[in-house]
GUMAR-427038 format. One line per field, with one value per residue: residue number from 1; residue in one letter; x, y, z of N, C-alpha, C, O, CB in turn. Coordinates in Angstrom, 1 decimal. Glycine has a CB too. Layout:
N
i: c(NUM;...) .
aa: c(A;...) .
n_xx: c(X;...) .
n_yy: c(Y;...) .
n_zz: c(Z;...) .
ca_xx: c(X;...) .
ca_yy: c(Y;...) .
ca_zz: c(Z;...) .
c_xx: c(X;...) .
c_yy: c(Y;...) .
c_zz: c(Z;...) .
o_xx: c(X;...) .
o_yy: c(Y;...) .
o_zz: c(Z;...) .
cb_xx: c(X;...) .
cb_yy: c(Y;...) .
cb_zz: c(Z;...) .
//
This chain:
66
i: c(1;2;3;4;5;6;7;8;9;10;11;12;13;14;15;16;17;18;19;20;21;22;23;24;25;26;27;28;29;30;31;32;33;34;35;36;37;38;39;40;41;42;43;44;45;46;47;48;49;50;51;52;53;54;55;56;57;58;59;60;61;62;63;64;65;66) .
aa: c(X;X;X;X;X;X;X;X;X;X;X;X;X;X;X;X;X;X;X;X;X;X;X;X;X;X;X;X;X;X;X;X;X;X;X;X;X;X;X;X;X;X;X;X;X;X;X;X;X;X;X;X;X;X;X;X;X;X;X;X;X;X;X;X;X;X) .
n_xx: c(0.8;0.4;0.6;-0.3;-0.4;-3.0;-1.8;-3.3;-5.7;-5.4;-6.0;-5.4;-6.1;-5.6;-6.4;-5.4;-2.2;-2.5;-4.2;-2.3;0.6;3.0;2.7;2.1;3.3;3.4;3.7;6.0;3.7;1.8;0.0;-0.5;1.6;3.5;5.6;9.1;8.5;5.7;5.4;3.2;3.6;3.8;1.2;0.0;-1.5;-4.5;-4.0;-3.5;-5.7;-7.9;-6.9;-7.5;-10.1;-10.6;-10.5;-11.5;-11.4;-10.9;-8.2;-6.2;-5.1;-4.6;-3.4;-3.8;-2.8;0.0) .
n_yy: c(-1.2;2.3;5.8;9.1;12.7;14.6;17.7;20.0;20.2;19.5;21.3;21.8;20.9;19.3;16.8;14.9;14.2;14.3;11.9;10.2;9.9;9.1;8.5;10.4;14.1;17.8;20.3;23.3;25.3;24.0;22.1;18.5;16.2;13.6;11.1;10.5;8.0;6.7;4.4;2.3;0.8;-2.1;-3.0;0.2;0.1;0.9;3.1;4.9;4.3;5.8;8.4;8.1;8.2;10.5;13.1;16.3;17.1;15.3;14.3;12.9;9.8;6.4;4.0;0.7;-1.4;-1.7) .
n_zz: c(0.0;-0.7;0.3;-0.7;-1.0;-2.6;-4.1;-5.2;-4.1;-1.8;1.6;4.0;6.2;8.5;9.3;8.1;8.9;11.6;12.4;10.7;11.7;11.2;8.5;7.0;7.2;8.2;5.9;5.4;4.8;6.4;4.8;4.1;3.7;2.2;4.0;3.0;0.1;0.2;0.8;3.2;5.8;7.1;9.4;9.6;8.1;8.9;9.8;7.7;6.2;7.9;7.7;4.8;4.8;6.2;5.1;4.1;1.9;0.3;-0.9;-0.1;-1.2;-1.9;-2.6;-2.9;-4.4;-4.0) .
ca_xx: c(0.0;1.1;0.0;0.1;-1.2;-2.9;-1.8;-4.0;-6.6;-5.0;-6.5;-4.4;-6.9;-4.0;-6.4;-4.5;-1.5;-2.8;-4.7;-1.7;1.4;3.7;2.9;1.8;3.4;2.9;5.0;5.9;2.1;0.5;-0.6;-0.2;2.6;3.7;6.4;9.2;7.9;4.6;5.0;2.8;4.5;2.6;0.5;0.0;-2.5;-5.4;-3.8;-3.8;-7.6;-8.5;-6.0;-8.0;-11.6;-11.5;-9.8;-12.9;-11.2;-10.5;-6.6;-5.1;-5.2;-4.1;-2.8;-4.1;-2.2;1.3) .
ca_yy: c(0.0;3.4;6.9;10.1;13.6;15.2;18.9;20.4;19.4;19.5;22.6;22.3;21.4;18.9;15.6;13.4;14.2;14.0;10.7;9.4;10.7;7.9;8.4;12.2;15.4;19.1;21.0;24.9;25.9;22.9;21.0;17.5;15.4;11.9;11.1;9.5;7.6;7.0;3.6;1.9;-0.1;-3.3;-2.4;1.2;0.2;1.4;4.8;5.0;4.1;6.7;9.3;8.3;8.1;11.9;13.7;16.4;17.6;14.2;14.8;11.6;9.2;5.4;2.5;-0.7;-2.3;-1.8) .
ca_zz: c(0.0;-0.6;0.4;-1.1;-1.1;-3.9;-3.0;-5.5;-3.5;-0.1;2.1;5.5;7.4;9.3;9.3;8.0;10.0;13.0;12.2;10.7;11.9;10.9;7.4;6.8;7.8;7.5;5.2;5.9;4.6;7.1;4.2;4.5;2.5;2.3;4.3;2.5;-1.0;0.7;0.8;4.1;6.5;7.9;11.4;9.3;7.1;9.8;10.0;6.0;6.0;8.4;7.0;3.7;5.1;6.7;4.1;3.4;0.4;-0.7;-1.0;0.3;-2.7;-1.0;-3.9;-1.9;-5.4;-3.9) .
c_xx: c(0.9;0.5;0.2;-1.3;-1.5;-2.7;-2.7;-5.6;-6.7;-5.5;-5.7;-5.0;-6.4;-4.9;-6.1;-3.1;-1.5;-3.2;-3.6;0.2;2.6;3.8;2.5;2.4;3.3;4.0;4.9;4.7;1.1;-0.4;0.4;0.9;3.1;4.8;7.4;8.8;6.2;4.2;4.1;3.0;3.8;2.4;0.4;-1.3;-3.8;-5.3;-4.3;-5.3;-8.2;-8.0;-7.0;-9.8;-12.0;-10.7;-11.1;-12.8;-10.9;-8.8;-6.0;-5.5;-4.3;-4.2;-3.0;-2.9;-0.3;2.1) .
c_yy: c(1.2;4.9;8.1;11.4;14.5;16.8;20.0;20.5;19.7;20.9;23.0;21.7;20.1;17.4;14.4;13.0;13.6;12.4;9.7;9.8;10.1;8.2;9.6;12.9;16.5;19.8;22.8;25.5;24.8;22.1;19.8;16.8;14.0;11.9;9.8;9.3;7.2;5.6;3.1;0.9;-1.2;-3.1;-1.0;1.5;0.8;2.8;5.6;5.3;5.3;7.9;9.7;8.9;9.7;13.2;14.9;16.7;16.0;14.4;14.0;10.4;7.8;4.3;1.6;-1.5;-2.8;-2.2) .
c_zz: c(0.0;-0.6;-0.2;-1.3;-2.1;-3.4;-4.1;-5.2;-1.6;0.6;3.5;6.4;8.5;9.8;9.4;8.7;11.2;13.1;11.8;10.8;11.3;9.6;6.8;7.6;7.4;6.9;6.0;5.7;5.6;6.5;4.4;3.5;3.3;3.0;3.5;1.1;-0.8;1.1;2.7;5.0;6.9;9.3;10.7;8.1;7.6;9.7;8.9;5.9;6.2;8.1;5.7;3.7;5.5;6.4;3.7;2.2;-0.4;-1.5;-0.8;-0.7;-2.0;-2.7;-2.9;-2.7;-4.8;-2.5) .
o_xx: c(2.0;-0.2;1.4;-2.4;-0.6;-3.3;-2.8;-6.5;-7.5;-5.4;-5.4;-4.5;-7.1;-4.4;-6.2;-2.8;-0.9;-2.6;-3.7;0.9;3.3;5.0;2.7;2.2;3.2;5.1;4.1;4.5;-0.1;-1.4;1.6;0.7;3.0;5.4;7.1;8.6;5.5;3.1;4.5;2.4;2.6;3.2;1.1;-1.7;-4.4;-6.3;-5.1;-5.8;-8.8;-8.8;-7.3;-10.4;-13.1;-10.3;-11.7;-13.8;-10.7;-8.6;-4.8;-6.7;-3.3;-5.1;-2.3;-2.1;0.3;3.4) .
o_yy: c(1.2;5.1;8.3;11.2;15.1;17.1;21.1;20.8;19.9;21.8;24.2;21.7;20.0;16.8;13.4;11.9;12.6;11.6;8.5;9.8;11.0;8.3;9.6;12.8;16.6;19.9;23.2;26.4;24.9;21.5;19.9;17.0;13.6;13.0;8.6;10.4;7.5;5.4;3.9;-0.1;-0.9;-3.1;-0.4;2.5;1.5;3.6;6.5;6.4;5.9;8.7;10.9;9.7;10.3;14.1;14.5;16.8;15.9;14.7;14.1;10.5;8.2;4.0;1.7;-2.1;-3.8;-2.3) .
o_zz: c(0.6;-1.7;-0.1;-1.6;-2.6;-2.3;-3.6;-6.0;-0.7;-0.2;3.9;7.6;9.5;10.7;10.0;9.1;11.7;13.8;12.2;9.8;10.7;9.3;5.6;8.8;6.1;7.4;6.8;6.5;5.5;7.0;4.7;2.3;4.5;2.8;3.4;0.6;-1.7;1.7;3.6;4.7;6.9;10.2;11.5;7.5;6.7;9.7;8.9;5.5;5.3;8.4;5.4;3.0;5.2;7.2;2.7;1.5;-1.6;-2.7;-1.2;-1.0;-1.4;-3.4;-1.9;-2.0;-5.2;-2.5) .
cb_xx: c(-1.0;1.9;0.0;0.9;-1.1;-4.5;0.1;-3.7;-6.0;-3.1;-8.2;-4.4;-8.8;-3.2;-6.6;-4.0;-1.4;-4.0;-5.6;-2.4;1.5;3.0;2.3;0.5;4.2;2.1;4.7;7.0;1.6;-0.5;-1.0;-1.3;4.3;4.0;6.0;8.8;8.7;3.8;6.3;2.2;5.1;3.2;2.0;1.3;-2.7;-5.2;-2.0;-3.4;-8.4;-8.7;-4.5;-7.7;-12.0;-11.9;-9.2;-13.7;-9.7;-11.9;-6.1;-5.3;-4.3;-5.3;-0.7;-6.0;-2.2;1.5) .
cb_yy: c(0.0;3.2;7.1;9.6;14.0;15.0;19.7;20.2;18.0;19.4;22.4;24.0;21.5;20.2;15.6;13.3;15.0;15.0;10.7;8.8;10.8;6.5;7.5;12.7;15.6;20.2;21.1;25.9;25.8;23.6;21.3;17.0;16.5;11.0;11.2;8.7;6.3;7.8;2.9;2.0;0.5;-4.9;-2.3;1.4;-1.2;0.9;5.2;3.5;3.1;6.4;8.6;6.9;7.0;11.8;12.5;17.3;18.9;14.4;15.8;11.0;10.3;5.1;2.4;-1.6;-1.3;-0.7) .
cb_zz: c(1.2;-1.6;1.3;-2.2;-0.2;-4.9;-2.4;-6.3;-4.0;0.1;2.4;6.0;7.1;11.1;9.1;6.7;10.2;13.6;11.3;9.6;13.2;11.2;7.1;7.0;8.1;8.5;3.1;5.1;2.7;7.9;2.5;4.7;1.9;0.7;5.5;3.2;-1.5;-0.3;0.2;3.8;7.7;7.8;13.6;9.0;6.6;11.0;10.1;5.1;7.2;9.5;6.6;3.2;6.6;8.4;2.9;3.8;0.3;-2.1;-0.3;2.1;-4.3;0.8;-4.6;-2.0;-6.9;-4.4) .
//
């Protein structure tokens, strides 16, 4: 699995961070970015989900494929 944030898209509003700390952090503007390649570690897949699930802009974009 692999995470990543669309930042055309992204608003700030520090959801996904917080939800998934591990695998999102805030850049100098407090939008959210991938940490890393974005890949998702195993025990991180939960974080991802919910990272993904409460996104309101719809900005976190999750590859189950990989």
């Amino acid at each position: 699995m692999r995470i990543h944030i669309d930042q055309s898209r992204c608003e700030g509003h520090g959801r996904c961070y917080t939800l998934a700390p591990d695998l999102i952090e805030a850049d100098e503007l407090g939008n959210g970015r991938e940490i890393g390649d974005g890949s998702v570690p195993p025990g991180l897949e939960t974080a991802a989900r919910h990272a993904f699930d409460n996104c309101p802009e719809h900005a976190v974009v999750l590859d189950e494929d990989r």
